[in-house]
N, C-alpha and C positions, 0 to 999 in steps of 0.2 A: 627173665626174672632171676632175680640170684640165689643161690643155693643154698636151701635151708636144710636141718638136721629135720626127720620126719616124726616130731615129738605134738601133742594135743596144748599141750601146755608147758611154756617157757618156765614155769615158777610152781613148784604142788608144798603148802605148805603145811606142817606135821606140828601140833600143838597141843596142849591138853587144857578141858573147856575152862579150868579157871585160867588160863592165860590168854583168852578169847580173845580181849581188849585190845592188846599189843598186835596181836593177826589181823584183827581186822583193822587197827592203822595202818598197817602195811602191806595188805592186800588191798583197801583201798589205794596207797602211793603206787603200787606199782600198777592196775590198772589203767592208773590216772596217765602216765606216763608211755600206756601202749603195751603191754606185756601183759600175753594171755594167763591168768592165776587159777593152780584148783586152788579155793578155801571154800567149806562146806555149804556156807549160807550161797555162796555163788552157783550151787549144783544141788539144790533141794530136790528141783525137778527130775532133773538127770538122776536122780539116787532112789527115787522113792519106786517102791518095790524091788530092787537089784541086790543081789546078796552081797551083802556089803564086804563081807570079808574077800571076795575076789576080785566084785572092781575097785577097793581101794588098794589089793595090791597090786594090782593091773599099775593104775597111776603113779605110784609112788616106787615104782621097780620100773616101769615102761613107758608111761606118755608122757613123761616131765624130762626138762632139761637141764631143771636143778632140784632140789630139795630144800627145803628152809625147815630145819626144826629149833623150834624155842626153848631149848635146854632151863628146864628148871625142874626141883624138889615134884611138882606134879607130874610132869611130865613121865618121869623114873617111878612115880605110881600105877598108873594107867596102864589095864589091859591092851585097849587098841593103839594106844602110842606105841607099845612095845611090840605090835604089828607092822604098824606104818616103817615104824624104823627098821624091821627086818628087813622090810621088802625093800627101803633104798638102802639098807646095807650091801646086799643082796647084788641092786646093780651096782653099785658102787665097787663091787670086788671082782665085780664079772667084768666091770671096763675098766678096772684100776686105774679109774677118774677120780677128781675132786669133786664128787656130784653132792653130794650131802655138805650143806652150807651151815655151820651152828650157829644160832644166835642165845647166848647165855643171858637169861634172866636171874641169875644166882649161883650159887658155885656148885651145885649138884654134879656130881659125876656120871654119866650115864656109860653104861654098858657098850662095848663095839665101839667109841668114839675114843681116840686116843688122846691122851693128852697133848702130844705133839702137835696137831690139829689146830689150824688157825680157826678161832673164833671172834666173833666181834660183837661188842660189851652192849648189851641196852641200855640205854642212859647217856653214853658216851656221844653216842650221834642220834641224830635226827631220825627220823622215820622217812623222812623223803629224798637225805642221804644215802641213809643203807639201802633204801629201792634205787637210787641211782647207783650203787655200786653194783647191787645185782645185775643193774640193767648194762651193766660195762661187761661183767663174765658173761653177761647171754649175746650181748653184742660181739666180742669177742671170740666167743665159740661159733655164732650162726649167723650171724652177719644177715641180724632178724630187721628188716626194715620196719619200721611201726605201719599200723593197721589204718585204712583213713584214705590212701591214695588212691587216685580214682582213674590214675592212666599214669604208664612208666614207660617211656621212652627211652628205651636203653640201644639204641641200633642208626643215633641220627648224628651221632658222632663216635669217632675213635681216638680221642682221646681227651684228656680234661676240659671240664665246660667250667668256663668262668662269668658266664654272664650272660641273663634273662630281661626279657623287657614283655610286658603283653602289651598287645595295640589297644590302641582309644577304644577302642569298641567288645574289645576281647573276643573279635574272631580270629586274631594268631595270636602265636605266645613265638617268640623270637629266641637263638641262644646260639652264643657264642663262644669259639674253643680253642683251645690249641692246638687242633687239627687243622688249623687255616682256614676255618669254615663257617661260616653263616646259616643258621636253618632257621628256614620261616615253614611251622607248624601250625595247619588250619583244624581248630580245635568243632569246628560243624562237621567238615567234613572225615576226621583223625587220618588224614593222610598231609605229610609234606608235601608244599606246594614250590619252596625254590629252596633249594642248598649250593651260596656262595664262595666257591673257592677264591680267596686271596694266593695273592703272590708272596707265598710264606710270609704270611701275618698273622698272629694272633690275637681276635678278639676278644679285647680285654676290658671292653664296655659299650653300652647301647642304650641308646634313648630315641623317643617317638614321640612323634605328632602324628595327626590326620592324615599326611600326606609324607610326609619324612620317617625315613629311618638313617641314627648317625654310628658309626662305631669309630671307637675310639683301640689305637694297637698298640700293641708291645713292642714290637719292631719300628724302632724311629722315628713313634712317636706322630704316627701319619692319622687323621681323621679322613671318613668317608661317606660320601653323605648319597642314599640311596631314593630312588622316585620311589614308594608303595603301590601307585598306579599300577608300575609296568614292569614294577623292582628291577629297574634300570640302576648302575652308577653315574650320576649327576658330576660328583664333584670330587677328588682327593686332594686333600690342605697337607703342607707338610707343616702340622700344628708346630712340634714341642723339637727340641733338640734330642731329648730321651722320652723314654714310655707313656704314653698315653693311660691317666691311671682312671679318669673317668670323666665323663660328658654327662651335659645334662642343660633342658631346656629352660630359660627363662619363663614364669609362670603366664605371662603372655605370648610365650610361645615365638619373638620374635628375632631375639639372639640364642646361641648355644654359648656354655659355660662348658672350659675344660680344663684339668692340671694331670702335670704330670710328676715323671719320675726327678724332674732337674727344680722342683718345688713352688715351679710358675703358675696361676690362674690364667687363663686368657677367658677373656668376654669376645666372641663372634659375629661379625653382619655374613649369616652364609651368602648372601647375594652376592656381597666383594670376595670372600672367602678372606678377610682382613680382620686381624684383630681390632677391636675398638677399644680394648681397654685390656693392658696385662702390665702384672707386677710381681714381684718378688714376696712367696706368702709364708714357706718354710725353707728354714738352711736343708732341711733333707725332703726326699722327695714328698709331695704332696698328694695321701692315699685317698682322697675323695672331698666331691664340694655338695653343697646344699642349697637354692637359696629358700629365703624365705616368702610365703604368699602375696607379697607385696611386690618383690623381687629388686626391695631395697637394699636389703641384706645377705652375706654370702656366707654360708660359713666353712668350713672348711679343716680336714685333719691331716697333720703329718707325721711320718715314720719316727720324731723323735717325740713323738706322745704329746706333745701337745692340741690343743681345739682352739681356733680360731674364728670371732664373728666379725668381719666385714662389713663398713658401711660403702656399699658398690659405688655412691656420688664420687669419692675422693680415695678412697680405696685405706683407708685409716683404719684403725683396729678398734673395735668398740667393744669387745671382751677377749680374754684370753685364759681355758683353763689348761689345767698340768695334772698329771694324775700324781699319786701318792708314790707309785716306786717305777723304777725306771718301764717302761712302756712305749707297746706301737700304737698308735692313734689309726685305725684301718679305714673305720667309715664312720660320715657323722651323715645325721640327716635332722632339718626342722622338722617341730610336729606339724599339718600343713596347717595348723590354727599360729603358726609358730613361735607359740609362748615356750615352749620346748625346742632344746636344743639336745640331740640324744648322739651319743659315739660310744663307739664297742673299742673293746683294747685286747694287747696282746701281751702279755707280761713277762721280758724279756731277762727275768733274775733267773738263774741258774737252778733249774729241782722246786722252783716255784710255781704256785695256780692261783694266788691272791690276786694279782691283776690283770686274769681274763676276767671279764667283767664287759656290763653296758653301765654309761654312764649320763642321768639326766639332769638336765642345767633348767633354771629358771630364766628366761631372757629381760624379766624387768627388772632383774635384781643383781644376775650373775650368781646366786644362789645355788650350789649342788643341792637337789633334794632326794635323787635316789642312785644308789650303786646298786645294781642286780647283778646278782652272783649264785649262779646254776649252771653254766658252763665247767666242762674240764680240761678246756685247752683251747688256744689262739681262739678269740670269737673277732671273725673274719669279716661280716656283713649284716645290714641293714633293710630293714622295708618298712614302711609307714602304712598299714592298713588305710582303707576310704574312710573309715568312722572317724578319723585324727585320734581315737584312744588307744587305738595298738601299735604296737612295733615288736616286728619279729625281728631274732637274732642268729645267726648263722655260724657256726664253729668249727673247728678242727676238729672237734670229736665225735663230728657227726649228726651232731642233735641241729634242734630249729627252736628256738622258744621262743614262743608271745606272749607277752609280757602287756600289762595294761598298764598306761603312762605315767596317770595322774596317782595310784596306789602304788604300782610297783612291785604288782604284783603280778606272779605266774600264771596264765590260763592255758596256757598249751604246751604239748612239746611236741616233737616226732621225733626220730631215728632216722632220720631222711635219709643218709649218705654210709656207706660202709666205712667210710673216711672223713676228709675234710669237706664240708660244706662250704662252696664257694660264691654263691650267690642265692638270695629267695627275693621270689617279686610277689604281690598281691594283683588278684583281676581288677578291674577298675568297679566292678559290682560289689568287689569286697564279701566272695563267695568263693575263691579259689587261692589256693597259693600255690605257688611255683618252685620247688627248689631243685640246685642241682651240685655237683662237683667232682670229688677225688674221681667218683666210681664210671663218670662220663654218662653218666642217666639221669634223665630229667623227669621230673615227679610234677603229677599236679594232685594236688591236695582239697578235698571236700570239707572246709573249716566248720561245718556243723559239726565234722564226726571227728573234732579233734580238740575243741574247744571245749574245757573242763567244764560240766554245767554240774 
């Protein structure tokens, strides 16, 4: 497990009840987002008969890891506010921390707060903003992984995992790292059943069938194509002249699709171990392919930010989007209905966050209809839930967010990773998700208890 500060509560907010309103938008955002909150409606039960004057300063000196008071004209009225804020003055002096967080409703001056003191304006930003910043200094101080995961696998590699796949049946969840290693994880029995040392290779992609498992490497570009049987190795291709950036099976399951770092697709007969179809798809390396449920169509994203749809007969281009400022194009994937063409970007302008971002296409029109933007750095990776209406997002800052296709709008997040989030997979039952990266722990997630209802 990783090591949290021993506090009840990430967030205790101090308000006065004509500013209710404002508390409870923003005890419910940060909730919603995985961050444990006092605010009083949440703790009726907990409070009734307990003298209030001591366990509320208990929480607001002791079980919180921050403080949020609503600085306004009421506030600077109120008996018990001017308790509340003793007690987090209180630790605030004793750990000569930034623990007391102000949020000004008006220009009221209050007592023990300095003016030098950064506060941040209501109005100015959103409500589900400012709980995402909160949730940055709580992430930042405790390296709080959000609440919801149902098994943490921190101990089956030693060093970055890039890459999850679950089997057809989701009795293993598979991941792969840069430790040279392959783990195949049997999630009936929660014991690993084979961990594959390569010959310094790092896996840096994987896909499944029934009976196949393929990984695609870092090192040269080699594929490897493994029996599930007997998890024997069958086959190694010297696919790509450079890196191996991701593999993936034809919807009939009867070739593999793979591109690499030198911006090649190759289409595969594993039987020959021969390419049957390769071409040149980006002048820079090419960060992942897709195809569509028909398996007519390919699509495909490269390092210089552009999205590419493929028609597989002749290999012709039958869309082509750009995003707005310069960008990495990391992963695309079809919705599997694949009227949806979806890619995440990395926004590579200098002190900028405008284009981390997912980005979704209409395929009968070429249409952008939605830019999602909740991310606060590099958004890395891709999953398509079984329903075809979600798609989770994976980022450098740690988070995972699903997002529902057709709206575009947010229903989930976590704090998955301490760090960068480098891959998430869904079960095939569409009751589990998988993520993993910076931290080298592999999370499986119970999407009932994360999914915003």
């Amino acid at each position: 497990m990783l090591a949290m500060k021993n506090k009840k509560y990430d967030v205790a907010l101090s308000f006065a009840g004509e500013d209710r309103a404002k508390a409870t938008e923003l005890a419910y955002e940060l909730k919603k987002i995985g961050l444990t909150v006092f605010y009083d409606e949440y703790e009726q039960a907990y409070l009734w008969g307990k003298d209030l004057y001591q366990n509320l300063q208990s929480v607001y000196r002791d079980q919180s890891q921050y403080c949020v008071i609503f600085v306004s004209r009421h506030y600077y009225e109120k008996i018990w506010t001017k308790h509340e804020l003793k007690s987090a003055q209180a630790r605030a002096f004793r750990e000569n921390s930034e623990y007391i967080l102000p949020l000004r409703l008006d220009k009221t001056e209050i007592p023990g707060i300095n003016d030098t003191t950064g506060y941040v304006e209501i109005g100015s930003f959103s409500m589900s903003l400012i709980a995402e910043m909160i949730a940055k200094k709580v992430k930042n101080e405790t390296f709080l992984i959000s609440k919801g995961y149902i098994l943490e696998l921190n101990n089956i590699h030693d060093d970055f995992v890039f890459s999850l796949v679950f089997s057809p049946e989701d009795k293993y969840l598979i991941s792969g790292g840069k430790d040279f290693s392959i783990n195949v994880f049997d999630l009936k029995s929660n014991n690993t059943i084979q961990n594959f040392k390569s010959n310094l290779l790092e896996s840096w992609c994987l896909a499944m069938t029934d009976h196949l498992l393929v990984a695609g490497f870092w090192q040269r570009g080699i594929i490897q194509v493994w029996d599930t049987s007997k998890w024997t190795l069958i086959r190694e291709i010297d696919a790509h002249a450079l890196s191996a950036r991701a593999v993936e099976f034809t919807p009939d399951k009867k070739f593999l699709g793979s591109c690499a770092h030198d911006g090649k697709i190759k289409l595969w007969d594993l039987k020959s171990s021969e390419p049957i179809i390769e071409f040149q798809a980006h002048p820079s390396p090419c960060t992942s392919i897709s195809f569509s449920s028909d398996g007519k169509s390919l699509a495909s994203s490269g390092d210089e930010g552009t999205v590419i749809v493929w028609d597989m007969k002749d290999q012709c281009k039958l869309y082509g989007f750009h995003p707005d400022i310069p960008s990495h194009a990391l992963s695309v994937k079809f919705s599997l209905s694949s009227r949806y063409v979806i890619a995440c970007f990395a926004d590579i302008t200098p002190k900028s966050n405008v284009g981390n971002c997912v980005k979704i296409w209409d395929t009968e029109n070429g249409q952008l209809i939605h830019t999602l933007v909740g991310h606060t750095e590099w958004v890395w990776c891709l999953a398509i839930h079984p329903n075809h209406r979600w798609v989770a997002s994976g980022s450098y800052d740690g988070t995972v967010i699903i997002w529902e296709i057709e709206t575009g709008y947010k229903i989930g997040k976590v704090l998955a990773s301490i760090d960068r989030v480098y891959a998430v997979a869904f079960s095939n039952d569409g009751t589990l998700m998988a993520t993993t990266g910076w931290d080298k722990c592999v999370r499986v997630w119970d999407l009932d208890e994360i999914i915003f209802t």
